[in-house]
C-alpha positions as CSV (number, residue, x, y, z in Angstrom):
1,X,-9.7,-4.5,-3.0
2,X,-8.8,-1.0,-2.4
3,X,-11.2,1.1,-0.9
4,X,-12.0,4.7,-2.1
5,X,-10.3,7.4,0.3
6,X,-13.8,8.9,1.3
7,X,-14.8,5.3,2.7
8,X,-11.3,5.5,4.9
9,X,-10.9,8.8,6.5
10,X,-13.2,11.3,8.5
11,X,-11.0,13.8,7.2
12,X,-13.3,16.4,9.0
13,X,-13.0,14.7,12.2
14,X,-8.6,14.7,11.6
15,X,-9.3,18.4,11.1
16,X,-11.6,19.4,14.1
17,X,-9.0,17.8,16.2
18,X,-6.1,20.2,14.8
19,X,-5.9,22.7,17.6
20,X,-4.3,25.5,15.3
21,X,-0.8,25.5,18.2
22,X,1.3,26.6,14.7
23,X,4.2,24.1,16.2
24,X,3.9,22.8,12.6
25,X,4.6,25.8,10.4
26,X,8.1,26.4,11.3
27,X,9.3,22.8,10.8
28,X,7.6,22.9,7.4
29,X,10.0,22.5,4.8
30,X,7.0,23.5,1.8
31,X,5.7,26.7,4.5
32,X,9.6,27.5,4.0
33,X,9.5,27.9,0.5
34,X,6.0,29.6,0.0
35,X,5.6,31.1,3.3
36,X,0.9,30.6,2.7
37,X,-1.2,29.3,5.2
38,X,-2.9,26.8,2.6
39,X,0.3,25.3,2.4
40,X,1.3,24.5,6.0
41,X,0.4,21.6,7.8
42,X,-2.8,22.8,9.4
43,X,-4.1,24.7,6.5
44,X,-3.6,21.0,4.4
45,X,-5.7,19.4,7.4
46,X,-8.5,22.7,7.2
47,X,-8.6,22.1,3.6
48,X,-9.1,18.4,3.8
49,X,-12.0,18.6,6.3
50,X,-13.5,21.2,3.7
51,X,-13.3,19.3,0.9
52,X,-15.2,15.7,2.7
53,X,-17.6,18.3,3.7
54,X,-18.1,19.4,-0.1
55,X,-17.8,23.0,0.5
56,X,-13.9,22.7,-1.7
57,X,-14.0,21.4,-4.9
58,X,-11.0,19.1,-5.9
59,X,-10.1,21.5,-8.4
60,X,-6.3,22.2,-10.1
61,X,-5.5,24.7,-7.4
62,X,-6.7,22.3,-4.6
63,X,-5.1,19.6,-6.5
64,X,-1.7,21.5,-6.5
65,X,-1.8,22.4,-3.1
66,X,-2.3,19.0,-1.9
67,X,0.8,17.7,-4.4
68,X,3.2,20.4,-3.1
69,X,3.8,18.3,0.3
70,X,6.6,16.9,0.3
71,X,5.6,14.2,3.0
72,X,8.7,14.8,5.1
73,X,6.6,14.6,8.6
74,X,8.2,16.9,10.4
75,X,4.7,17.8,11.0
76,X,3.6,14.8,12.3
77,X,7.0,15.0,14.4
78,X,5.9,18.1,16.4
79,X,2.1,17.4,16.6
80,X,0.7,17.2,19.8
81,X,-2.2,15.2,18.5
82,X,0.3,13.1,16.3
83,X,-2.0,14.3,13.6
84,X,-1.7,12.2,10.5
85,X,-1.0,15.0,8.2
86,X,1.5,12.7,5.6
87,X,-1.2,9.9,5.8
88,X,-4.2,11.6,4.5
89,X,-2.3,13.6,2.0
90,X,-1.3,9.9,0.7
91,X,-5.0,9.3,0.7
92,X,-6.3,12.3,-1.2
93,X,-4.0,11.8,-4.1
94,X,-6.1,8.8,-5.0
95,X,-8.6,10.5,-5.7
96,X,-6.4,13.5,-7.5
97,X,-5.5,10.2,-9.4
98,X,-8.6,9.3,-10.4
99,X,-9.7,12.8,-11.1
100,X,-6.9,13.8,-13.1
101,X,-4.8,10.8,-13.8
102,X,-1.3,10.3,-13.7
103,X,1.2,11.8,-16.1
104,X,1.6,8.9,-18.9
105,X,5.2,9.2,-18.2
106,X,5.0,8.0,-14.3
107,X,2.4,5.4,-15.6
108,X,5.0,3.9,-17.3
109,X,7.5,4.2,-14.3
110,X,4.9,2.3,-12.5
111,X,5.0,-0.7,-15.1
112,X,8.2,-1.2,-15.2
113,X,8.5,-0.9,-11.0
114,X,5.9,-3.5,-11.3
115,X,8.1,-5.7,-13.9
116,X,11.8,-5.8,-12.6
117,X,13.4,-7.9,-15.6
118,X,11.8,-5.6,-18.0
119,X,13.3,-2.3,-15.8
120,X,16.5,-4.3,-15.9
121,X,16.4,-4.2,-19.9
122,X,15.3,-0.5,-19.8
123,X,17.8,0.9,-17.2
124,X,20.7,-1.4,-19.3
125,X,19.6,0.8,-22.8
126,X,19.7,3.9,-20.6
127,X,23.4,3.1,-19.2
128,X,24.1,2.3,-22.8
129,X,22.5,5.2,-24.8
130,X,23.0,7.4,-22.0
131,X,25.3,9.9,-23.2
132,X,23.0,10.8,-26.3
133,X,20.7,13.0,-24.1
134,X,22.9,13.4,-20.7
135,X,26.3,14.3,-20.1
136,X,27.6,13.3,-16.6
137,X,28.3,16.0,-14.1
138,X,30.8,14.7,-11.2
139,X,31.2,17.9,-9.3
140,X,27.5,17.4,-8.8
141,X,27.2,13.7,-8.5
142,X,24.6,13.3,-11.0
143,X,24.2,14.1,-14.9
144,X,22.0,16.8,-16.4
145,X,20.2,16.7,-20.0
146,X,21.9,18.0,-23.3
147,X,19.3,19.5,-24.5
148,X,15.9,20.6,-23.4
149,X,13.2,17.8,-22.7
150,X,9.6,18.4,-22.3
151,X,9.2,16.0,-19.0
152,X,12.3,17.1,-17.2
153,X,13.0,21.0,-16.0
154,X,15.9,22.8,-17.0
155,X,19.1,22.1,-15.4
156,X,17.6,19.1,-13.4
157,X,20.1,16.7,-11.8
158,X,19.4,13.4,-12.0
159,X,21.1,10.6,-10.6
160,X,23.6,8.7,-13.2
161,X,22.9,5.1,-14.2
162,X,25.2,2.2,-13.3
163,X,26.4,-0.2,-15.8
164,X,25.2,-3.3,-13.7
165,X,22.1,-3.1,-11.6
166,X,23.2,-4.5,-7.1
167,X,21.1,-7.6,-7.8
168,X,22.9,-9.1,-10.9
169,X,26.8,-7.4,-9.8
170,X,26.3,-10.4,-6.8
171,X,25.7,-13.9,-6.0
172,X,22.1,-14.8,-4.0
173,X,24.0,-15.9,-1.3
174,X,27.6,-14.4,-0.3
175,X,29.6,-16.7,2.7
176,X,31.4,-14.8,4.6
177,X,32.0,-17.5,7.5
178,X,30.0,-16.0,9.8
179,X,27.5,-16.9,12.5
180,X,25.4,-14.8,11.8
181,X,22.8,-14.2,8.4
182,X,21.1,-11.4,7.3
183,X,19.0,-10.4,3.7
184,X,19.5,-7.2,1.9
185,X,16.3,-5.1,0.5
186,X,18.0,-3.0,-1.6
187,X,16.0,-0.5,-2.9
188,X,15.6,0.6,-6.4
189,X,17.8,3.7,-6.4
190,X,20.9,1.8,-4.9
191,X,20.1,-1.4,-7.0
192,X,20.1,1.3,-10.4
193,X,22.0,4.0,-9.2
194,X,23.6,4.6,-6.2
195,X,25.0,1.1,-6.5
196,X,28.1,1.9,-4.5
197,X,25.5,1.6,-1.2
198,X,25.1,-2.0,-1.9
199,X,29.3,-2.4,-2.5
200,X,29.6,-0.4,0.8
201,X,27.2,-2.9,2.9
202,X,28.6,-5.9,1.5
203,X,32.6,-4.5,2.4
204,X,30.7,-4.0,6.0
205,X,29.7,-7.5,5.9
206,X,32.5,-8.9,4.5
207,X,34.9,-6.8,7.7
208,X,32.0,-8.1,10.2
209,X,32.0,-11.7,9.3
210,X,28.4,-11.7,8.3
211,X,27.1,-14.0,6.0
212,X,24.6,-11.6,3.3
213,X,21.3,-13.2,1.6
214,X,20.0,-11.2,-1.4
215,X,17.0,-11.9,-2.5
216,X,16.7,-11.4,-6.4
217,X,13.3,-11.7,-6.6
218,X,12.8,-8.8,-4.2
219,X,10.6,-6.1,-6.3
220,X,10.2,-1.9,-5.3
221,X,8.8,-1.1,-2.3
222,X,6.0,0.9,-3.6
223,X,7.1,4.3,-2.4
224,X,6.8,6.5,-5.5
225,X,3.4,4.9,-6.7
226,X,1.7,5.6,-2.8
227,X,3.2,8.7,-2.9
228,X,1.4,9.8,-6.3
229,X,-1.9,7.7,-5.7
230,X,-1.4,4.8,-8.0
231,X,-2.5,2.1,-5.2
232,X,-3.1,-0.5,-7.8
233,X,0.5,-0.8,-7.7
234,X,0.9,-0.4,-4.0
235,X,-1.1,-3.2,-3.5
236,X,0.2,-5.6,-6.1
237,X,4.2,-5.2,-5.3
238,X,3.4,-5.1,-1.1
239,X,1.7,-8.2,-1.4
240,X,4.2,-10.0,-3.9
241,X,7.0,-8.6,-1.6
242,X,5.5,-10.2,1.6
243,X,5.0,-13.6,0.1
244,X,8.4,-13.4,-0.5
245,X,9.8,-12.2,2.4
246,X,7.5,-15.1,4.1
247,X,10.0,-18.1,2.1
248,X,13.0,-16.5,3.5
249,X,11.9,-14.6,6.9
250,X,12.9,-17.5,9.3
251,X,16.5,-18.4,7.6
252,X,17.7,-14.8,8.2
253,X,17.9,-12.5,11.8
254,X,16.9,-9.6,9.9
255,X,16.6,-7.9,6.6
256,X,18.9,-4.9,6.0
257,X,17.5,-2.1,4.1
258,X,20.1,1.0,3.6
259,X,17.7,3.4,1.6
260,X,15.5,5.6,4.5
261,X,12.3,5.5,2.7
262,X,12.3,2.0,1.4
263,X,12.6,0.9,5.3
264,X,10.1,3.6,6.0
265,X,7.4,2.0,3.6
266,X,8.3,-1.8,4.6
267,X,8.3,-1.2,8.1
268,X,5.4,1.5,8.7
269,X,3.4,2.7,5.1
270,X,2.4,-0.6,4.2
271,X,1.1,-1.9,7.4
272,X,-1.0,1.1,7.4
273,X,-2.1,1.2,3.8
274,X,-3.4,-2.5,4.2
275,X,-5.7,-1.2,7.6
276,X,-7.1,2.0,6.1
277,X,-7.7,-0.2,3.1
278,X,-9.6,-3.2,4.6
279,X,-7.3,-6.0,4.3
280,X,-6.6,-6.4,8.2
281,X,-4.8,-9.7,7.5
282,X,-2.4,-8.3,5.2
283,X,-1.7,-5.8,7.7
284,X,-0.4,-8.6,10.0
285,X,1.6,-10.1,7.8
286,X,3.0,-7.0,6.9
């Protein structure tokens, strides 16, 4: 059972212990961009502490202040206190969520991250009906709308679909008369899109005589829905993912994942997500 953020975090104690050093504010990659102290590092932090206190309402402006982070950690990087600054952001956008919900259109994101064989079917009709509203642009890698949509900006590049998804191009088990064995987490970007990843780390392999497990039932990591405050998902696919992982763990010296934030969730967000959130034993396991 998820708990609610204000049962988690003494968001004014994270903020007392900021000491305002400012080694934050020119590793910012959002301070960059809109050079205001609300949206640095410590003013996020000052601004959290305000708002447990109830003296800042979680208001539109608050609420896009809080959503322009891009959770990069450089912050966190620099910190002398190793304040969590990306992990209570995560937090507070549960409760943005709840506020203000989330955008009908990332909703339905969510459902189909938590179905894969129906984001199979949906990302098959997108390869196929594709070129109705995009038109692929290779100088940029990427393809771009034809015509204006309301839920995508102008000129936005988005990354092209592949005809066959990572996890049905190959076989669960691939011998390459090796030694040694290792699983593939893919990701859902290289398993939909950037597709040539996968081909690349099975070449690498195939070249190091390494015998390559892929999972099919493997499902997203969870990234975009903690990173928007939809932890009903969170919870459901880090928990199907570890029981998983647990029928396969001890046949395989490790599991190879080639997308940064993928690893970053698996190996560090959901072990944390499970303490802040009371479920200690799913933290070890994890």
């Amino acid at each position: 059972m998820v708990k609610k953020t204000e049962d988690i975090f003494n968001f004014q104690a994270i903020s007392d212990e900021c000491v305002k050093c400012g080694k934050c504010i020119p590793v910012c990659t959002i301070h960059q961009v809109n050079a205001d102290e609300v949206t640095s590092p410590r003013g996020f932090i000052d601004l959290l502490g305000e708002y447990q206190q109830g003296n800042l309402e979680l208001d539109k402006n608050a609420k896009d202040i809080f959503e322009s982070c891009f959770l990069c950690t450089n912050c966190v990087d620099v910190c002398p206190n190793s304040l969590p600054t990306d992990m209570v952001i995560e937090e507070v956008r549960a409760d943005i969520a709840d506020k203000f919900g989330i955008a009908w259109f990332k909703k339905a994101f969510f459902t189909l991250l938590r179905h894969r064989k129906l984001m199979d079917i949906m990302m098959k009709l997108g390869y196929t009906f594709k070129t109705c509203g995009f038109k692929d642009d290779n100088k940029k890698g990427g393809m771009i709308p034809r015509f204006p949509i309301p839920i995508i900006k102008s000129g936005r590049l988005l990354p092209s679909l592949s005809k066959t998804s990572f996890l049905n191009k190959y076989p669960e088990e691939i011998d390459n008369g090796g030694k040694r064995r290792v699983a593939i987490f893919i990701g859902c970007l290289a398993n939909y899109n950037y597709t040539t990843i996968g081909d690349s780390l099975i070449d690498i392999f195939k070249e190091l005589e390494i015998d390559a497990f892929i999972p099919k039932e493997q499902k997203c990591c969870s990234a975009p829905a903690y990173f928007t405050g939809d932890f009903y998902t969170v919870e459901t696919l880090s928990k199907q993912n570890i029981e998983y992982f647990e029928t396969f763990i001890d046949d395989v010296e490790a599991i190879i994942i080639p997308e940064a934030t993928c690893s970053a969730m698996i190996k560090h967000d959901w072990e944390i997500f499970f303490n802040n959130h009371g479920m200690s034993d799913w933290a070890k396991r994890a």
